[in-house]
N, C-alpha and C positions, 0 to 999 in steps of 0.2 A: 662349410655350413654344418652346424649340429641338428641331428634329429628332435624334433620334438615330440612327436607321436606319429601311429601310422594306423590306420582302419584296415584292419586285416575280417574276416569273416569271424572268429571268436570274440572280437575287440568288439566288432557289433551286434552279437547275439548277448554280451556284457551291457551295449547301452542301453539294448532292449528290456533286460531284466532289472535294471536298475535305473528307471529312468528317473528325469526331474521334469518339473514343469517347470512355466512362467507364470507368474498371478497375472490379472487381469492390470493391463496399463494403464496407466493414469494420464491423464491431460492435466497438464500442470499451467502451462502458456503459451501464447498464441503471439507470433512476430509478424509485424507488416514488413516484406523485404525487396528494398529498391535496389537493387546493382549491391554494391558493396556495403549501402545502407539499413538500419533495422530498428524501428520499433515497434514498442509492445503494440497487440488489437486486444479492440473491444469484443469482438465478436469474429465468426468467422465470412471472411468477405462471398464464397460462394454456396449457392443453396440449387442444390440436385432438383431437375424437372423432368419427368420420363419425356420423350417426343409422344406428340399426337398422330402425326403422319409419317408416315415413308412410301418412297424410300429414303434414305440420307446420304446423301452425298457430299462425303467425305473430303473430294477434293475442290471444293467452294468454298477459300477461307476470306474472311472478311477482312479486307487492308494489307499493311504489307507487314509480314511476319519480322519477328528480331529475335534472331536466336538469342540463346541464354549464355553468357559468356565464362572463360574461365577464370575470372576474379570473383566472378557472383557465386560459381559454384566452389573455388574453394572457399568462400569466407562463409561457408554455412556453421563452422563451430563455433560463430562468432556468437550469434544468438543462445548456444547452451550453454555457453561457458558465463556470460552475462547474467544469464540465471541463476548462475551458483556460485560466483566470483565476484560478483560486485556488489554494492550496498543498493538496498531497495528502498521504498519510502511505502509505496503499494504492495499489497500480497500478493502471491502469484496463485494463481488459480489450484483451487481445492488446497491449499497452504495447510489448510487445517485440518482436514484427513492426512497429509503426511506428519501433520507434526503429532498425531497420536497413531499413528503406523512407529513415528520414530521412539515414541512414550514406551508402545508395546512389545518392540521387538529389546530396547535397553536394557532388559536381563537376559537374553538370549543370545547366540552366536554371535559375535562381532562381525558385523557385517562390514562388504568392501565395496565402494563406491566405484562404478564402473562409469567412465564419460565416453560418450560415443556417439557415430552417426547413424540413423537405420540402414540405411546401403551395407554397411560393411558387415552388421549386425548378421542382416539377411545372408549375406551371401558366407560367411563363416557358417551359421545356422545349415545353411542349405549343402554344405559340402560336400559330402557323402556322395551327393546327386549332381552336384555339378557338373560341367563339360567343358568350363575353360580356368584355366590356373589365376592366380590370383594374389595379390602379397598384402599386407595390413603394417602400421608401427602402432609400436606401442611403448608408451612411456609410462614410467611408475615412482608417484611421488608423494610421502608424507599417507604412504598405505592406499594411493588411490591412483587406477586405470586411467590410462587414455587411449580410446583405442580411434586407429581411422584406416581409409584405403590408403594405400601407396597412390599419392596422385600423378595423374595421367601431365605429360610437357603441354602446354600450351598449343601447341600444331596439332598433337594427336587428339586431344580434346577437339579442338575444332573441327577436326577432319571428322570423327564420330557424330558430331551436332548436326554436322550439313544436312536440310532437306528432309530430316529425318522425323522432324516432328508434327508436318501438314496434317496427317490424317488425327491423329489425337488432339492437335492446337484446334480443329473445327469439329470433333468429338465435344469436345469442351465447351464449343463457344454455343453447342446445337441442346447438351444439357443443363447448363449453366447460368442461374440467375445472380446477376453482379448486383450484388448488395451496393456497392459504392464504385460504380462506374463511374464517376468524378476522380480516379484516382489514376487511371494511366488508359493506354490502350492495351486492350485488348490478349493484343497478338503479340507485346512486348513478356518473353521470356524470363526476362530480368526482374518481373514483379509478380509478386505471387506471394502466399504465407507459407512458412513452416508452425508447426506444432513440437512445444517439447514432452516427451513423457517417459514416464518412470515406471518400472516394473522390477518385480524380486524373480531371481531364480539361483536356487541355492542359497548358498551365504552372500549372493552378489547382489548389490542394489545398482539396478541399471535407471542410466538416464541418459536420454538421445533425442537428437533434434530429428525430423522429419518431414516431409510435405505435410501440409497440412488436411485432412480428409473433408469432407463438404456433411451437409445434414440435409436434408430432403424441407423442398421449399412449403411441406404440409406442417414442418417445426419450427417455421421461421420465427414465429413468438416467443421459441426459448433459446433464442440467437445472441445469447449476453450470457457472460460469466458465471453468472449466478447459477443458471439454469441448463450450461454444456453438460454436466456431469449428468441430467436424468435424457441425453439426447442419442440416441441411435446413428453412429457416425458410418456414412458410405463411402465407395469407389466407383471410379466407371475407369472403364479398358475397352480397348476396339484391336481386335485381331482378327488377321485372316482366317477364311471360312476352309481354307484347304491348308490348314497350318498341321505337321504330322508330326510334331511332338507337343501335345497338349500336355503331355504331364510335365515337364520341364516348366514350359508358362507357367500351367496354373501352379507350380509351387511357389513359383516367384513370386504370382499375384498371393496366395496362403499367408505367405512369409509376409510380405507387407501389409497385409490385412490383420495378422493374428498382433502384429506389432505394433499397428494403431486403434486398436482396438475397435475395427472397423467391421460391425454385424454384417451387413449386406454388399455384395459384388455387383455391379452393371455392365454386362461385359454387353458389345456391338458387334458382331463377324460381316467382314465386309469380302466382296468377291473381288475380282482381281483389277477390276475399276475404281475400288475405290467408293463402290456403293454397299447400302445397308438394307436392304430389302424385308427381311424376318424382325420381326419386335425383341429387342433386347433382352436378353437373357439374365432375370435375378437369381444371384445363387446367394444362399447364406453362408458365409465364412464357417461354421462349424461344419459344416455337409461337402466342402469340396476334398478332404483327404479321402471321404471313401469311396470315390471314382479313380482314385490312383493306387499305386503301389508304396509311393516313398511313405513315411510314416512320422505325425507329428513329433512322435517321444523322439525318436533318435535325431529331431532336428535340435531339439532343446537342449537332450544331454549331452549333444558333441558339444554345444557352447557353453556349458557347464563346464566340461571336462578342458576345453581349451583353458579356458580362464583358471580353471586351477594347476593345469600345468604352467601357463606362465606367471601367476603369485609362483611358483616352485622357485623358477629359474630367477626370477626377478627380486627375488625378498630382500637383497642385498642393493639394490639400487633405488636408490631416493635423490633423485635427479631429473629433470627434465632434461637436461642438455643428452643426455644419454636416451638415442631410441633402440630400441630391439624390433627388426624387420623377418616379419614371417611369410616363408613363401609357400603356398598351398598349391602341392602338385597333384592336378587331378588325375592322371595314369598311372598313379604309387599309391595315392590316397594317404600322401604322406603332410605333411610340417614339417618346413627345415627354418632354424632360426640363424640370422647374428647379428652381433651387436656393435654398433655405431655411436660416433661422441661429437660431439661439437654440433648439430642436426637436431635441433630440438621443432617440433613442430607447433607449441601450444606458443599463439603472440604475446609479448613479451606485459601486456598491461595485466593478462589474465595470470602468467608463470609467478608474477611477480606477490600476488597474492597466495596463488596456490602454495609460494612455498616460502611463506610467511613463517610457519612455524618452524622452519627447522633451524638444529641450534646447532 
């Protein structure tokens, strides 16, 4: 494997001094998503309600849970790439702020189109601060990204789902007003929305699918298209009350917040039954770095800096069929790459447009 970079202590007083941001993300479109199935929403199907009572108890879920499978969870690039690879008839949300973002930046730096998931987005971001290794591919074609996790075998995916998701699935069900609870149960895993959104940093125009974030059921009125972009979008988390790396969490929960453009945190600390006793905790996304040590700039410009080292290595490859697999060791604080042929990971309705133009 060849080096691709390595965070030594000069390398990060460097990100420090020269940092990048990300502009603010856009909500472009909303997927309704059944098992392996996706289409577009009207609106987002759930609306955030504080509890009135507790305590909450967490482990009282209603019906019988269905975890989330591992053809549901890899077929999530299915919905972005849909977005950007096939013919539409309808606009996709805010269409026309990007198409004068796209007016304005047309004399300026040629920008590179980044396709990606938030998972991997996050955890590249968060590196520096991680604690477990991690590997990403990345395919490059006709000048544009694809980036994803290396996915997990089917057994190890299931074995990580098992059981694991009671306290947050009745989290959910306890803040949670279902817009169109005609549409499945509940507790089924495998139905949910993602969101896709776009955001600039650097030369790099990102775009990535996502869970979808909720709006507080005092917006419910501006629960339509039209009117997401003036809506204030939240989260809710339930973690233990004696959990002793909070900063690790809360970057996590940062990272996914800063990326869906999600103002406000609802976080729930529960004791070691499984109960909720204290009234939930609002934090607002901009206020939770300065309880910490890590630091937003050096999340941004390590992923600035990644993505320009691999345009480096990669400017010669205009191929899907070719991936380049990056393994991120968090005891080195290194990047090692290499590179793989016949293993394309983009499905073949979507490759086939992508790589339309090349002659």
């Amino acid at each position: 494997m060849s080096l691709l970079l390595q965070i030594n202590d000069c390398q990060l007083v460097k990100l420090q001094q020269n940092p990048e941001y990300m502009t603010r993300p856009k909500l472009v479109k909303i997927y309704d998503i059944n098992y392996t199935r996706f289409s577009p929403a009207k609106k987002f199907r759930y609306l955030f309600k504080e509890p009135s009572q507790y305590p909450l108890d967490l482990n009282n879920v209603v019906g019988d849970p269905i975890e989330i499978k591992h053809s549901t969870q890899n077929n999530l690039l299915h919905p972005l790439l849909n977005t950007y690879f096939e013919d539409h008839n309808e606009k996709s949300l805010l269409e026309e702020d990007i198409d004068d973002d796209d007016n304005r930046n047309a004399n300026k730096v040629e920008m590179t189109d980044v396709y990606s998931r938030r998972g991997i987005l996050e955890r590249i971001m968060g590196f520096y601060y991680e604690k477990n290794d991690f590997s990403a591919l990345v395919s490059r074609c006709n000048g544009k990204l694809f980036v994803v996790e290396l996915p997990q075998s089917e057994d190890a995916f299931e074995r990580n789902q098992s059981g694991n998701n009671t306290h947050h699935r009745r989290f959910c069900q306890i803040t949670s007003v279902d817009t169109m609870p005609e549409l499945s149960d509940c507790n089924d895993d495998n139905i949910f929305q993602v969101a896709i959104h776009e955001a600039n940093l650097g030369k790099y125009n990102l775009h990535y699918v996502a869970r979808a974030p909720a709006i507080k059921v005092t917006e419910a009125s501006k629960n339509d298209l039209k009117n997401l972009r003036d809506v204030e979008f939240v989260s809710t988390k339930q973690m233990w009350s004696s959990i002793r790396d909070k900063s690790t969490k809360f970057l996590k929960y940062w990272l996914q917040s800063y990326l869906s453009n999600v103002r406000e945190l609802y976080i729930a600390y529960k004791d070691s039954k499984g109960m909720v006793s204290s009234p939930i905790e609002c934090w607002k996304t901009c206020d939770i770095p300065k309880n910490y040590l890590w630091k937003p700039r050096v999340c941004t410009t390590f992923l600035n800096e990644f993505l320009n080292k691999v345009e480096e290595i990669m400017a010669n490859i205009n191929s899907l069929d070719i991936v380049f697999e990056f393994a991120f060791n968090t005891s080195t604080r290194s990047v090692t790459y290499f590179k793989k042929s016949g293993v394309g990971f983009i499905p073949k309705e979507y490759a086939d447009r992508i790589q339309e133009k090349i002659v």
